[in-house]
C-alpha positions in Angstrom: 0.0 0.0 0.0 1.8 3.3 -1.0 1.8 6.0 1.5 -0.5 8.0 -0.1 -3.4 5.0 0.1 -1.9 4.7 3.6 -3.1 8.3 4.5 -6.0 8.2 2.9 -7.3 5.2 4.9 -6.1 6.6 8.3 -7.7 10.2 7.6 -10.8 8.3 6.4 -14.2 9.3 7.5 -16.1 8.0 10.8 -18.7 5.3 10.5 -21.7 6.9 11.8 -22.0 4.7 14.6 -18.5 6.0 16.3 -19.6 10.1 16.2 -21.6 9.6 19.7 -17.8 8.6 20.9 -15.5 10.6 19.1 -18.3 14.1 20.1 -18.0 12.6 24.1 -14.4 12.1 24.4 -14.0 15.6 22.8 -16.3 17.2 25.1 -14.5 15.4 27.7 -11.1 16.9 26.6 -12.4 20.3 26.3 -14.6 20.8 29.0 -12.4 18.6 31.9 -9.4 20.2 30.3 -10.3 23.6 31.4 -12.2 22.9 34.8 -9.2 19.6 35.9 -6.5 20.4 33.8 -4.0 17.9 31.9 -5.0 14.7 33.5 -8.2 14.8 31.9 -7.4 16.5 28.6 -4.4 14.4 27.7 -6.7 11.2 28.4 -9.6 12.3 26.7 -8.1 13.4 24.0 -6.2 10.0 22.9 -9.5 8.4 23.5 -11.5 10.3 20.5 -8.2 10.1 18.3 -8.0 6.5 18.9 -11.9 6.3 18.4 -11.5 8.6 15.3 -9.4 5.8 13.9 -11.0 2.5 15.2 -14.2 4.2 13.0 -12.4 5.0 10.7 -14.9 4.1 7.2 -12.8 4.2 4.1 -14.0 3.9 0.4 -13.0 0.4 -1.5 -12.8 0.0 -5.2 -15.2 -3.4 -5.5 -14.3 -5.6 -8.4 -16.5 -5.7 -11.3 -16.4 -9.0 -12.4 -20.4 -10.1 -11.5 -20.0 -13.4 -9.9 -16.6 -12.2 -7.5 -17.2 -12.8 -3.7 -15.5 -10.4 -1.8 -14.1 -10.3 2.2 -17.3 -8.7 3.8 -14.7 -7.6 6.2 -11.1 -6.3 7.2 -9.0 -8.5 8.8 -6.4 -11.7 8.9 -8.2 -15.3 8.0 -8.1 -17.7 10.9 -10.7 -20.5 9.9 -11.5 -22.1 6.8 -13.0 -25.2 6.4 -16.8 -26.6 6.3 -19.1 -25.7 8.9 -22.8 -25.5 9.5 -24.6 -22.0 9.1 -26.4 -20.7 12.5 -29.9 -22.2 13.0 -31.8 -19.6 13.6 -31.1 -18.9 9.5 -32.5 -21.8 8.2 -30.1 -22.6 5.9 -30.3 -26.4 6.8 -27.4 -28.5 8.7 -25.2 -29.6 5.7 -21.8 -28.4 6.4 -20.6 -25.6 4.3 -17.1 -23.8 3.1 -16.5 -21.0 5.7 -14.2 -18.1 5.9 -13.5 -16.8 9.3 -11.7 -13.4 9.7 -10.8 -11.9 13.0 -10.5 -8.1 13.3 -8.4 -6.6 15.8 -9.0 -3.4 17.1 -6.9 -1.8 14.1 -8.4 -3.1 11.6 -11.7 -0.9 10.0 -14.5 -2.9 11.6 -17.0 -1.9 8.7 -19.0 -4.7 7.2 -19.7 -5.4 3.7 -22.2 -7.4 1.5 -20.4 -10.2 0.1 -22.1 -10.2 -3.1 -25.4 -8.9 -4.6 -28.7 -10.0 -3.6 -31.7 -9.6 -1.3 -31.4 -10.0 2.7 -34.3 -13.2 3.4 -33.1 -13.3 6.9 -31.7 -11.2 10.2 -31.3 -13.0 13.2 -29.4 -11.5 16.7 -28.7 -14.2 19.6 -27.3 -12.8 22.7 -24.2 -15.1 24.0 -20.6 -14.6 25.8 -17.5 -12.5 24.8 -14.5 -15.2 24.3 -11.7 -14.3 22.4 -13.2 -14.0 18.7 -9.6 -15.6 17.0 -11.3 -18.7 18.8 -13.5 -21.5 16.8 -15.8 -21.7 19.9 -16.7 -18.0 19.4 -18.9 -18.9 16.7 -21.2 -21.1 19.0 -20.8 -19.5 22.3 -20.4 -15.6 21.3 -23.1 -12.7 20.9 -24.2 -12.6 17.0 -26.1 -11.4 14.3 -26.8 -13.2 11.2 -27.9 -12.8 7.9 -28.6 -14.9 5.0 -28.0 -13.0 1.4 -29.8 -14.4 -1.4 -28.4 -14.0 -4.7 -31.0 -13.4 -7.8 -30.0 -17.1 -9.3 -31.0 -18.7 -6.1 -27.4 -19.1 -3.8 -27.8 -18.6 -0.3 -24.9 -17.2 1.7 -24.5 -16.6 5.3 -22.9 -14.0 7.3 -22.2 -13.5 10.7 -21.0 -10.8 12.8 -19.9 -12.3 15.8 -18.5 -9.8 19.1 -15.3 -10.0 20.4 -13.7 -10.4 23.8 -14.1 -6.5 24.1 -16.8 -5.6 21.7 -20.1 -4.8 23.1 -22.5 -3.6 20.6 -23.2 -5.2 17.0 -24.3 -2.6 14.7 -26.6 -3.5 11.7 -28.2 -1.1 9.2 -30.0 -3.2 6.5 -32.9 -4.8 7.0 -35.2 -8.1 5.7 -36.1 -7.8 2.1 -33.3 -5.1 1.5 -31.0 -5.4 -1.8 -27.4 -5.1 -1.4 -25.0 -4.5 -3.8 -21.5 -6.0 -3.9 -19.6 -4.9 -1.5 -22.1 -2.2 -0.3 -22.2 -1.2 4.0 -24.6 -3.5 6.0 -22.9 -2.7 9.3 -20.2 -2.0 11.9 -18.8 -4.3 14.9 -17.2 -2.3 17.8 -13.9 -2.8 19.5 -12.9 -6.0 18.1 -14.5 -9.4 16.7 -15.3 -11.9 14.2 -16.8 -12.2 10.5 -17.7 -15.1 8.9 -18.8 -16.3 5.6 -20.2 -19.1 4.6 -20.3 -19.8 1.1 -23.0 -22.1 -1.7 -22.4 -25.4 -2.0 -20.1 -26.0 -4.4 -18.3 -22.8 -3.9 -14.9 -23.0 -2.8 -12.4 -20.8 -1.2 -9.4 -19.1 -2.8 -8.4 -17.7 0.3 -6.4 -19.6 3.1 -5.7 -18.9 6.9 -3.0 -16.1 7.6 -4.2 -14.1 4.7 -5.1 -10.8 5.1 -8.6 -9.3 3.5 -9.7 -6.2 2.6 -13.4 -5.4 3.4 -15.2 -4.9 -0.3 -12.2 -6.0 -2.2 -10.3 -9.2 -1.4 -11.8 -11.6 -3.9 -12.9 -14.7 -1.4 -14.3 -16.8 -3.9 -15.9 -17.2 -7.9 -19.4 -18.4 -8.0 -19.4 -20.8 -10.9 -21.9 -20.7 -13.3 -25.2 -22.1 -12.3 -26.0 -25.4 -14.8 -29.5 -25.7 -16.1 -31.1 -29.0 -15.2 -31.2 -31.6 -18.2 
């Protein structure tokens, strides 16, 4: 990434969701600053830069090609491998091809649609906070899932799933809603888990260790859907 990408990204926007944070902590600085002095400014103040970048919301060039899957988050890969959707999605228990990615808390938590199609299902479940690097977290931790339809029938799956400090799972799209590649559907604060889970028949080109790109690391190529004889 050339310096100039680099600065870009740090300088980006907030995500909506991190202004009630970033307006606090200023207020904070300013206000304790002048009544307390440095020991509340200096504290404040590194708490709404570091919340200016953890919201940070850059744009991402999306590829083009139609039938590209891309990372519907930033992050490094830590599972792949079949696994069976959540339940409460209805997806059926067949095991599936699924790419976990872990975010850390500086990496852009933004999530992004996978691929184009309609949202036919949102479901949150309450659970723990375990360390979302983990393959338990998928089971045990708080979550919100949703299944994306694509127009020639493929059913995906994704999943935010909170972290071992993150607290609140943000999700702006709702049931019925079209999504375009790569488009917003949500933020995850202070660290946590994505997962995809991809059509039957679909198969990874990523592997663990790799590092993704919300909106632009190609995850997977749907192949073409063959007409019954």
């Amino acid at each position: 990434m050339s310096l100039s990408s680099t600065v870009r990204m740090v300088l980006a926007k907030p995500h909506p969701a991190g202004k009630p944070f970033i307006y606090a902590g200023a207020a904070v600085a300013i206000l304790g600053g002048l009544v307390l002095g440095g020991w509340v400014f200096w504290p404040a103040t590194f708490f709404t830069l570091f919340c200016l970048y953890f919201f940070r919301d850059p744009e991402r060039v999306v590829p083009t090609r139609h039938h590209a899957v891309v990372a519907p988050a930033d992050g490094r890969v830590v599972l792949v491998g079949p696994a069976v959707p959540p339940a409460e999605l209805g997806l059926g228990d067949a095991p599936r091809q699924r790419v976990a990615i872990f975010l850390s808390v500086l990496d852009v938590h933004v999530n992004r649609a996978p691929i184009e199609g309609r949202i036919t299902k949102i479901a949150y479940r309450h659970g723990a906070f375990v360390n979302a690097a983990l393959d338990k977290a998928s089971e045990e931790n708080e979550r919100n899932a949703l299944a994306i339809r694509t127009t020639d029938g493929r059913d995906f799956a994704v999943v935010q799933i909170a972290g071992l400090i993150a607290r609140r799972i943000v999700c702006t799209v709702r049931e019925g809603d079209m999504v375009n590649t790569g488009e917003r559907f949500g933020i995850i604060r202070f660290g946590s888990r994505t997962d995809l889970y991809l059509p039957e028949g679909v198969k990874p080109l990523v592997h663990v260790g790799q590092t993704m790109i919300g909106g632009e690391t190609v995850i997977a190529e749907l192949p073409p859907v063959v007409a019954p004889r």
